[in-house]
C-alpha positions, 0 to 999 in steps of 0.5 A: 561369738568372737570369730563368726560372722553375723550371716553364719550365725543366722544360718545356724539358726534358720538350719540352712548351714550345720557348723563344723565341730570345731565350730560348734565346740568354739559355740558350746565354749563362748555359751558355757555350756557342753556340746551335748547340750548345744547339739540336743542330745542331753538337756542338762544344762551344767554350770562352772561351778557344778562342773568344778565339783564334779571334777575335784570329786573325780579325783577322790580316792574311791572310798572317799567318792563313795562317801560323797555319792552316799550323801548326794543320794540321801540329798537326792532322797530326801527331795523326790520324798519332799515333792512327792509329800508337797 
């Protein structure tokens, strides 16, 4: 990562130093990844482009969002019925 030595990296990884948050934020940034992700607390790791989407659809109109969460959910349906029937 641009900015952080070798050493401070390696410290990281052994857990003998924490980075700051700013620090972890400029990791979680250069990985493409959320920090909650880096830092364990979620493990869904969430693409550009699903990000993207989900932040052209936060600006819908709610009747719109709906129409959308009503089509995800059927999508959604249909692939817990699909693996459970597989």
């Amino acid at each position: 990562m641009p900015g952080t030595q070798g050493p401070a990296i390696g410290r990281y990884e052994r857990e003998l130093a924490k980075p700051t948050i700013e620090v972890a934020s400029k990791l979680a940034k250069f990985l493409d990844v959320y920090l909650d992700y880096l830092v364990g607390n979620s493990d869904i790791e969430i693409d550009k482009t699903m990000s993207k989407c989900i932040q052209e659809i936060s600006k819908f109109p709610n009747d719109y969002k709906q129409h959308v969460f009503a089509v995800l959910d059927a999508f959604i349906a249909k692939s817990k019925i699909r693996m459970i029937t597989t």
